[in-house]
C-alpha positions as a Python dict, from the first residue, in 0.01 Angstrom:
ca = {
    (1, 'X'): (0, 0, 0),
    (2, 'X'): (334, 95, 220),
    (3, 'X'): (111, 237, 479),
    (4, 'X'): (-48, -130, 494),
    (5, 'X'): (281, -319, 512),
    (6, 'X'): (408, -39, 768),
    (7, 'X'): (115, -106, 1015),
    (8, 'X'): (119, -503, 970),
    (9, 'X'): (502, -464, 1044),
    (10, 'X'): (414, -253, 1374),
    (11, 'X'): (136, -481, 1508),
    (12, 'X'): (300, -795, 1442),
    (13, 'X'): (619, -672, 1601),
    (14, 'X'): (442, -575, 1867),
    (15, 'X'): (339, -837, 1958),
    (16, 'X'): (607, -1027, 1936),
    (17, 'X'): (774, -758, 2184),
    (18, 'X'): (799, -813, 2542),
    (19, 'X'): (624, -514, 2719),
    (20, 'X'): (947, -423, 2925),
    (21, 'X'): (1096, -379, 2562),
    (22, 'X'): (845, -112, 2438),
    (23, 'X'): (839, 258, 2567),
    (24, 'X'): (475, 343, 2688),
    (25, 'X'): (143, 121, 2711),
    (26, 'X'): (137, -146, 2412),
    (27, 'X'): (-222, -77, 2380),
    (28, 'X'): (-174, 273, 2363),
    (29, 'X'): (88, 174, 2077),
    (30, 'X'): (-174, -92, 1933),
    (31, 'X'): (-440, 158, 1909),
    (32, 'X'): (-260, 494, 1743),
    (33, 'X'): (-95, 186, 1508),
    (34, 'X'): (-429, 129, 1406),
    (35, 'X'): (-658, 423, 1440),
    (36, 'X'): (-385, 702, 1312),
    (37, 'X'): (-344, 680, 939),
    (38, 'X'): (-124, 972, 852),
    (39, 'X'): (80, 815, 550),
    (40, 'X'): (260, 548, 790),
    (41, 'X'): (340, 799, 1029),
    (42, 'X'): (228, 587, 1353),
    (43, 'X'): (419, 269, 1268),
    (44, 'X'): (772, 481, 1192),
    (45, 'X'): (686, 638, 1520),
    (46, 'X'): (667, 305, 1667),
    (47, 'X'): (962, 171, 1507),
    (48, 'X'): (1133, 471, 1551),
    (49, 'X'): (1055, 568, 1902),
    (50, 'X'): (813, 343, 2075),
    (51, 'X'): (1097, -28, 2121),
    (52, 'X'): (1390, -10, 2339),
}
């Protein structure tokens, strides 16, 4: 269930982001967002590391 809110989070924030505000390709983002599921660990890595 978190990992699902985590990921929803992740894509709708970015979005939402202006690409000059997010480190690295937002499709590369988009896709590890959505194709890694390791317990939430690609949306904390997003939030975490991936916005400016």
């Amino acid at each position: 269930m978190w990992e699902g809110i985590l990921k929803s989070a992740a894509l709708i924030d970015l979005a939402r982001r202006p690409a000059n505000e997010v480190r690295g390709s937002k499709t590369c983002w988009a896709l590890a967002v959505t194709l890694l599921n390791a317990g939430g660990a690609a949306p904390i890595a997003y939030f975490a590391r991936g916005r400016r």
